[in-house]
N, C-alpha and C positions, 0 to 999 in steps of 0.2 A: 411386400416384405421389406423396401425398403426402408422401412418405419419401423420396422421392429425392434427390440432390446437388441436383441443377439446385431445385427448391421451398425447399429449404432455402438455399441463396444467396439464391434470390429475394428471399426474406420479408426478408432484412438491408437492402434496400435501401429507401433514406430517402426522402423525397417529390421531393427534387429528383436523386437516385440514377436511380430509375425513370422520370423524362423523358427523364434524358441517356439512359439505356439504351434507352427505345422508337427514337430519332433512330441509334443505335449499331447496333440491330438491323438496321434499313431503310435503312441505310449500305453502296450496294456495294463501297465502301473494304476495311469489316472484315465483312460478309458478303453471300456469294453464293449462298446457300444458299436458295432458296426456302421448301422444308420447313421450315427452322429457325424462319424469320419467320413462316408461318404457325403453329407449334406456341406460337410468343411470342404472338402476336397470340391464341391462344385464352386465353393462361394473361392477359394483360394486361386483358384482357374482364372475367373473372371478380371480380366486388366483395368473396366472399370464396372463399379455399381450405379446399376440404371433398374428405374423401373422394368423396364423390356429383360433385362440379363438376369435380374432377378423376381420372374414371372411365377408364381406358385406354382402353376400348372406342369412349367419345364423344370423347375428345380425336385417335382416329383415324378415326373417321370425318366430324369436321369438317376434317378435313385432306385426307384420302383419301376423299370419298365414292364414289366407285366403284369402290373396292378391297375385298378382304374383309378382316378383319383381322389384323393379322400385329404379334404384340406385338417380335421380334425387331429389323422396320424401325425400329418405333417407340423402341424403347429405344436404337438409332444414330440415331434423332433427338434423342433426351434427351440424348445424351453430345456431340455437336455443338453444341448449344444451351447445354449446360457451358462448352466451352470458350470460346463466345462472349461467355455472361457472366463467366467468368474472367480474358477479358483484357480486357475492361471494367474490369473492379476492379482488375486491374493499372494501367491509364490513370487512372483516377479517384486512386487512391491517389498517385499520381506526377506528377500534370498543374503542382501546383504545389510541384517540388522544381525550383525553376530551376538551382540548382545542379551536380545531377546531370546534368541536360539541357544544360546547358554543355560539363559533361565530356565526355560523349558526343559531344555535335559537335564537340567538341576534338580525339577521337581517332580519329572518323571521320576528319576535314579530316586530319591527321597519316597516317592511312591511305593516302590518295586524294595525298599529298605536297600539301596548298593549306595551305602552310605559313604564310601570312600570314592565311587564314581559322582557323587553328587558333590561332592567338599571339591572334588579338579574340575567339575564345569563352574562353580560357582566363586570359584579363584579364577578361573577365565575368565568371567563376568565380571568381576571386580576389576581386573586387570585392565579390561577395557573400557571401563564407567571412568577410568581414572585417567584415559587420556584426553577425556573431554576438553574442550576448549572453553566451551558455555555455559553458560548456570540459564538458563529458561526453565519453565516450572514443568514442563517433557522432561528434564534432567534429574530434577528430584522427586521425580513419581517413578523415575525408573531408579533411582536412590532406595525409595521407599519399598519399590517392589524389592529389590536384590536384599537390602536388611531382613525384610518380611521371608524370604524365603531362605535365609543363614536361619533367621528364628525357630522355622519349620523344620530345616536339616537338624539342628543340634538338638532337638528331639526332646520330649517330656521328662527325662532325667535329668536334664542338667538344668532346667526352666528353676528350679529353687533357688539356683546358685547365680551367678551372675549371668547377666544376658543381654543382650544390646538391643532392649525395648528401648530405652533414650536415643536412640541411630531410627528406631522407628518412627517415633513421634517426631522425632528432629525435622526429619526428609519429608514427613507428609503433611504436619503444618506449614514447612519451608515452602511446597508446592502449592498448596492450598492459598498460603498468601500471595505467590505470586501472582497464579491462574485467577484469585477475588479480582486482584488489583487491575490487571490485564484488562478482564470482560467490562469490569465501573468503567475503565476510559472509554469501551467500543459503547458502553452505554450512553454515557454524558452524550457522545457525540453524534447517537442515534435519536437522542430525546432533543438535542438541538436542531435537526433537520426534520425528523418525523413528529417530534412533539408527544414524543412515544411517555411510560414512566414507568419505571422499575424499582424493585424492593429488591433489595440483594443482601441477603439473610449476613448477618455476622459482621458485614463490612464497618459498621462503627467499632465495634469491639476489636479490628483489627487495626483501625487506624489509630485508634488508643494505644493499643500496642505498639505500634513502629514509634510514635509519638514518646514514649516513655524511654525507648530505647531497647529495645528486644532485638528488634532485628538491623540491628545497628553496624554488623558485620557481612550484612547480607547485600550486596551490591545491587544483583537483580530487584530485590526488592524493594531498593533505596532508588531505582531508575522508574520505577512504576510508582513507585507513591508518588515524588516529586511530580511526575507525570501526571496522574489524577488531579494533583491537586492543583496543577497548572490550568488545568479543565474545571476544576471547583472551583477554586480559588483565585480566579484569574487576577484580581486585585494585591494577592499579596507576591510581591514581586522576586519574593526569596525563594520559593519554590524552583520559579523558573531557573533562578541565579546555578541552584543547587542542582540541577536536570544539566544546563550547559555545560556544567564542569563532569557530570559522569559520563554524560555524552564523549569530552573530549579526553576523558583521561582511561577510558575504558569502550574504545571503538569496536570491540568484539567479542565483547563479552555476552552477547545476548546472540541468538539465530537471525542471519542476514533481516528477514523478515518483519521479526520482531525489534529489532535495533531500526530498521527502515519506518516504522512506525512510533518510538517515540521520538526518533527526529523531526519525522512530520508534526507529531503536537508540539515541540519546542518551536517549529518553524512557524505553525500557524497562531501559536501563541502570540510570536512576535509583530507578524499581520495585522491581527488583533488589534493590540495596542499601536502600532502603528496607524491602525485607521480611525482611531481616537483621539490622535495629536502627540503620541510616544512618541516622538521622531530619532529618541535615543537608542530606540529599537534596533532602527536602520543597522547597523554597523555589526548587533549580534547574530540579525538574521543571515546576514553575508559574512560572517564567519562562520556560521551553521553550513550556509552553502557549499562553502569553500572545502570546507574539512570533509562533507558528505560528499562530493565530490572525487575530492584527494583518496578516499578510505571505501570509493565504490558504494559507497550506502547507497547513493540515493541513483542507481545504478540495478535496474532488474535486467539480467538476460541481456545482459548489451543496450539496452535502452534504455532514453532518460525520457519521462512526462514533459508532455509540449509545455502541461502547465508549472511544472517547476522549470522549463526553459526557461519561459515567459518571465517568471518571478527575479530568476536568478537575474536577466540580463538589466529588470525592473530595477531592484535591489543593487548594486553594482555602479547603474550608473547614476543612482542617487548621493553616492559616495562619491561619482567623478573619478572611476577606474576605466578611464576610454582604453589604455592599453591593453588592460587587462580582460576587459568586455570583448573587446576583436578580437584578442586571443580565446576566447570560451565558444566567441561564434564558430571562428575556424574549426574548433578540437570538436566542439559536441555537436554542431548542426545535425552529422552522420549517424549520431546515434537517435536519431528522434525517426520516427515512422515515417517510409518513403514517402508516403500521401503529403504528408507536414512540413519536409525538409525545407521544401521554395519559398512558402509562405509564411515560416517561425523565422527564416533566415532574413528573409525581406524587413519583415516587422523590424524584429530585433537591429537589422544595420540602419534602420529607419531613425530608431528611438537614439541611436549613436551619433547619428547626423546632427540628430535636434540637441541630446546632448553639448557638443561639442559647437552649436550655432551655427550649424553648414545649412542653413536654410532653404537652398534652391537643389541641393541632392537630397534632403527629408522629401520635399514634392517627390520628385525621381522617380527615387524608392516606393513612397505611397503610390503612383500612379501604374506602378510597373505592374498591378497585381490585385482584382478583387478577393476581399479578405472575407470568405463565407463563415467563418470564424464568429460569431456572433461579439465574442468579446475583444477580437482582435480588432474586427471592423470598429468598435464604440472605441478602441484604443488610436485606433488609425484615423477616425475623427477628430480625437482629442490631441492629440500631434499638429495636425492642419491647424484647428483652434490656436494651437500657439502661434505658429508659423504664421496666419495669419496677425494676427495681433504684433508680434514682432517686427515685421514688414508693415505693419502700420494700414494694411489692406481692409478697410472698416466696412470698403459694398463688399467684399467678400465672406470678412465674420462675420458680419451683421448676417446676410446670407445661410451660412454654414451654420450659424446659433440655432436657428429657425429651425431647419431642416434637423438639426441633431436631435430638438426638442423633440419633434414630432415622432423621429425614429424611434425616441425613448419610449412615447405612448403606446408607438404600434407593436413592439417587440413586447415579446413574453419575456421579463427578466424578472430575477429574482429582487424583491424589494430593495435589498441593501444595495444592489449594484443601479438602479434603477432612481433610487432617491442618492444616493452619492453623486451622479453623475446631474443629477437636476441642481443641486444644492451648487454643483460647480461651475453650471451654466447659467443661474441667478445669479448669485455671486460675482462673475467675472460681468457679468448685463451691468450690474450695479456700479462697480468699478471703472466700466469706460460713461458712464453716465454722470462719474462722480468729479467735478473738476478740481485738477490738482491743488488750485490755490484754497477749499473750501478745507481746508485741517479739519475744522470738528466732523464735519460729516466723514471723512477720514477715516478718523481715531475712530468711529466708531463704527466703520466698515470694517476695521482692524479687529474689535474685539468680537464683533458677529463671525468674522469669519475665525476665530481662535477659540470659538464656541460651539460653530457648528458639527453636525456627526452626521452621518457619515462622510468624511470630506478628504480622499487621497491625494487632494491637490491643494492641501492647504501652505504650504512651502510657496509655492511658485505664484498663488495670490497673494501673498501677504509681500510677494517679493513686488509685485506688480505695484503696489504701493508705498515703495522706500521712496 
C-alpha cells in the first residue's frame, strides 16, 4: 500500500496540512464514511510509513477485526479515502482565493434571482480584483470572468440598453494575448532543445496587432512580445533593447514566476550573442544580474541556481568587479544547495584569483577540491590552461592540452559546449606554435579566431596575441 494514490498524497501534506485534514476526516460535513475514518486513523498513527506499518493484511484487520480479509473491500476503502483527501486539497488550495469565492456566490445569488445579494458579492469581487499588483493573463481571465458574470447579474432587461460587453471582450482578448505570447516563448525554446514544431492558431494575427499598436498600453503584453521576439528574432537587437528597459522599469508587474522567466530569456539572450563575439553584451547581462538580484527575481524559496551562480561570478569578472564579485560570493554562497555550497564557492574564488593574476592561490583553490560537476571540472581545466601558459610552464600545458582534449572526447557533452571548448584548445595549440616575430601568420591567427563560433574565450586569445 505504499504505492498507492491515497500514501502518496498523504506524505505531501505539511504539518499544519495534516491537522486540518485529521478535523476534515472526523467531519460529518465531508465524511460519513466510518471505514474511511478508521483506515485514516490507522495510517495517522503510524510515526513512520514502511512497507511492514503499512501491510494490507494488518491495516484490515485493525479495521475489520472480525472479518476475514478481503483485499477487494479494502482497496474501495483506499479509493474513498482518495477522494476524501482530494477534496481536502481542493478546499485547502482555494480557502484563500476570496475572489473566486465571491464569484461563486455572485452566481449562485444570480441563480436563485437574490439579485441584490449577487450585486454585494460581486462589488466584493471587484473590490478585490482592484487591489491586484500584476497584470499576468490569470489576471485578466479573472477580469473576464467578473465582467461576464456583472453581464449575467444585470439580467436580459437591461441587455438593450447599455452593457459592458466592451470590459468583456477587453479582458479576454487582453488574456488571450498574453497567455498566446507566453506558451510561443515556452515553445521556441522547447523546439530549440527537442526539435519539437508547433502551429499556434492566431499567433500571426496577433503579433500584427501589437505591431500596429493595439496593445500599446498593455505592459504585460509589451514584456512578452519583446520576449518572443528576442527568441525569434534574436538578430534584431531592438527587441532586446525594449525587454531590458520593462524589465527594469517594471520589476513586479508580472507573478514572481513569470517575471523570473522573462529575465531568463533577456539573460540568455545576452549568452547568446555573447558566444558569437557580442562582447557588448557583457555589461547588460550583469546589469540583468544585478538588478534580479537586488529585486529577489532571480531568487526562488531562498535559493539562487548553482547555474546562475556560476554565470553571475563569470559575467562580473569579465567587467573586472573583483570587489564586487567577493562580495556576491560572501552574500549568496548560502543560498545555493548545501550539497554545492563548497564546490560553487571554490570554483568561483578560483576564477577571482586568476582574475585578479594571483596565480599560485588559482592552483590552491583548484587542488583543494574534485569538481564532479561536469562543467565545472571543463571550467576548472580551463583556468589551469591559463595558469599554465601564464607561468610559461609549456611540459605542463603541453600536458594539460592533451589530456583536456581527450576528456572532451570521452565526456557526453552537448555539441556547443564540446565544439566551443575544442575550437579554444586549437586555437590556443596554434598560437604558442605561432612565432611572435611571424606578423602575417599573426594577423591571420587574429581573424580565424574573430571568426570562429562557438568561441567563449575569444578575448583572452586575441589578447595572447597583442
Amino acid at each position: 500500500m505504499l504505492s498507492s494514490k491515497l500514501i502518496q498524497l498523504y506524505q505531501t501534506l505539511s504539518g499544519n496540512q495534516l491537522e486540518a485534514f485529521k478535523k476534515w476526516v472526523h467531519s460529518p460535513v465531508h465524511n460519513k464514511h466510518e471505514g474511511v475514518s478508521a483506515l485514516m486513523d490507522y495510517i495517522f498513527d503510524k510515526q513512520k510509513l514502511t512497507e511492514r506499518t503499512l501491510q494490507k493484511q494488518k491495516i484490515f484487520a485493525a479495521i475489520y477485526p472480525d472479518l476475514p480479509f478481503d483485499d477487494l473491500r479494502l482497496r474501495h476503502l483506499g479509493a474513498l479515502a482518495v477522494k476524501q483527501l482530494e477534496g481536502f486539497l481542493v478546499y485547502w488550495n482555494t480557502k484563500d482565493d476570496q475572489f473566486s469565492q465571491q464569484l461563486l456566490l455572485a452566481k449562485y445569488a444570480t441563480q436563485q434571482q437574490q439579485e441584490k445579494l449577487a450585486k454585494q458579492y460581486l462589488k466584493k469581487a471587484t473590490k478585490i480584483q482592484a487591489k491586484h499588483s500584476t497584470e499576468s493573463g490569470a489576471f485578466f481571465y479573472q477580469n473576464y470572468e467578473l465582467e461576464a458574470a456583472i453581464f449575467e447579474q444585470k439580467g436580459t432587461q437591461t441587455r438593450i440598453r447599455s452593457t459592458n460587453l466592451q470590459a468583456i471582450f477587453d479582458s479576454h482578448s487582453t488574456a488571450f494575448a498574453i497567455r498566446t505570447l507566453q506558451y510561443a516563448c515556452i515553445a521556441i525554446t522547447h523546439q530549440n532543445i527537442y526539435k519539437g514544431s508547433y502551429q499556434i492558431p492566431l499567433l500571426a494575427t496577433l503579433l500584427e496587432s501589437i505591431e500596429q499598436g493595439d496593445y500599446d498600453d498593455c505592459i504585460a503584453i509589451q514584456l512578452y512580445y519583446h520576449s518572443y521576439q528576442c527568441l525569434h528574432l534574436p538578430n534584431e537587437e531592438q527587441h532586446f533593447e525594449q525587454l531590458q528597459q520593462l524589465l527594469f522599469d517594471y520589476p513586479n508587474l508580472l507573478p514572481a514566476g513569470e517575471i523570473k522567466d522573462t529575465y531568463l530569456i533577456a539573460i540568455n539572450y545576452c549568452v547568446k550573442r555573447l558566444n558569437t563575439g557580442a562582447e557588448q553584451y557583457i555589461k547588460a547581462v550583469f546589469e540583468l544580474f544585478k538588478y534580479g538580484l537586488e529585486h529577489q527575481i532571480l531568487i526562488e524559496n531562498g535559493r539562487l541556481s548553482r547555474f546562475t551562480y556560476k554565470n553571475i561570478v563569470t559575467a562580473a569578472l569579465k567587467l573586472q568587479q573583483h570587489d564586487w564579485t567577493a562580495q556576491f560570493i560572501a552574500t549568496y554562497t548560502p543560498l545555493l544547495s548545501s550539497s554545492y555550497q563548497q564546490t560553487y564557492a571554490l570554483f568561483a574564488e578560483a576564477k577571482l584569483a586568476l582574475s585578479k593574476h594571483e596565480l599560485e592561490r588559482t592552483q590552491e583553490l583548484l587542488w583543494q577540491v574534485e569538481f564532479d560537476d561536469l562543467l565545472l571540472n571543463i571550467g576548472a581545466k580551463m583556468m589551469l590552461v591559463k595558469v599554465y601558459y601564464q607561468q610559461e610552464n609549456w611540459a605542463a600545458l603541453d600536458s594539460l592540452l592533451h589530456s583536456f582534449y581527450v576528456f572532451l572526447q570521452r565526456k557526453e557533452l552537448m555539441g556547443y559546449h564540446r565544439t566551443n571548448y575544442k575550437n579554444i584548445l586549437r586555437l590556443l595549440q596554434k598560437i604558442i606554435r605561432t612565432p611572435s616575430f611571424e606578423r602575417a601568420a599573426r594577423q591571420k591567427l587574429v581573424r580565424e579566431i574573430e571568426t570562429t563560433n562557438p568561441l567563449t574565450e575569444r578575448d583572452w586569445l586575441l589578447q595572447l596575441l597583442q
